[in-house]
C-alpha positions as CSV (number, residue, x, y, z in Angstrom):
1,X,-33.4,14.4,0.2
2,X,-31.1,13.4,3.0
3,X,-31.9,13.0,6.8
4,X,-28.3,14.5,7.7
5,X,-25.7,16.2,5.9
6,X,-22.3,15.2,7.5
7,X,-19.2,16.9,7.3
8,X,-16.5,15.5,7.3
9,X,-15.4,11.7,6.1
10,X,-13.2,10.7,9.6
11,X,-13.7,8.6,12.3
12,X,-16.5,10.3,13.8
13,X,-18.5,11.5,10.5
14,X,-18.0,8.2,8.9
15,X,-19.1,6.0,11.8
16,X,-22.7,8.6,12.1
17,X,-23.3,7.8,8.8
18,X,-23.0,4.6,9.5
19,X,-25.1,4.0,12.6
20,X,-27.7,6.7,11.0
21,X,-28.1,4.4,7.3
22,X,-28.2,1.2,9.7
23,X,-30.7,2.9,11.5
24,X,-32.8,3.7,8.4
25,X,-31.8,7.2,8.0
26,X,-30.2,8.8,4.4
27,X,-27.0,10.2,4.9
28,X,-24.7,12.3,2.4
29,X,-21.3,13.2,3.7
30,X,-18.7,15.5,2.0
31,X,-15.0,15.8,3.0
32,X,-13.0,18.7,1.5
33,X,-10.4,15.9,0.8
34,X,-10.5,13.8,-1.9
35,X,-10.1,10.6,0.6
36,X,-12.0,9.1,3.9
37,X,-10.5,8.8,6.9
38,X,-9.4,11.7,7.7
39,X,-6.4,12.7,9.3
40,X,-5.8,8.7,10.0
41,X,-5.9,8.4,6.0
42,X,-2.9,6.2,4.9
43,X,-0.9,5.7,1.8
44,X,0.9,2.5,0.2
45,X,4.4,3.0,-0.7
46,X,6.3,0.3,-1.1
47,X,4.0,-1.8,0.6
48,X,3.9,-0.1,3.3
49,X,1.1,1.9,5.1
50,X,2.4,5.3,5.9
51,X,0.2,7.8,7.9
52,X,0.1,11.0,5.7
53,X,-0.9,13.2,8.2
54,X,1.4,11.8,11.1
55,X,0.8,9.0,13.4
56,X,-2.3,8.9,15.6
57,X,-2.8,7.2,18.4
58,X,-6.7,6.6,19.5
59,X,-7.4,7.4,23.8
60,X,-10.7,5.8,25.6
61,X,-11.4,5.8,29.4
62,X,-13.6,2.9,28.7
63,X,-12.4,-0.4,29.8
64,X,-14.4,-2.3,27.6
65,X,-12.5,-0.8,24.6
């Protein structure tokens, strides 16, 4: 039995899960990918991290971050 069912393996669904499971909470998350990460997911070639999906760039408003 699972407290949440998250969908999705990317920055947001992976980061719930964890807060939730720190939190005490059981968490099962599925992805139709066979990856994490989501559209940030990168590959080695080479040695070299290459984004799969494209380049991403993260925006905040907070200057904290």
């Amino acid at each position: 039995m699972y407290d949440y069912l998250v969908v999705g393996a990317g920055f947001f669904g992976s980061v719930f899960a964890r807060e939730m499971t720190n939190a005490g909470a059981k968490c099962l998350v599925i992805d139709k990918r066979g990856h994490i990460a989501g559209n940030c997911y990168t590959e080695q070639k080479n040695g070299i991290n290459i984004h799969k999906y494209g380049p991403h760039i993260f925006h905040t408003n907070s200057e904290k971050i």
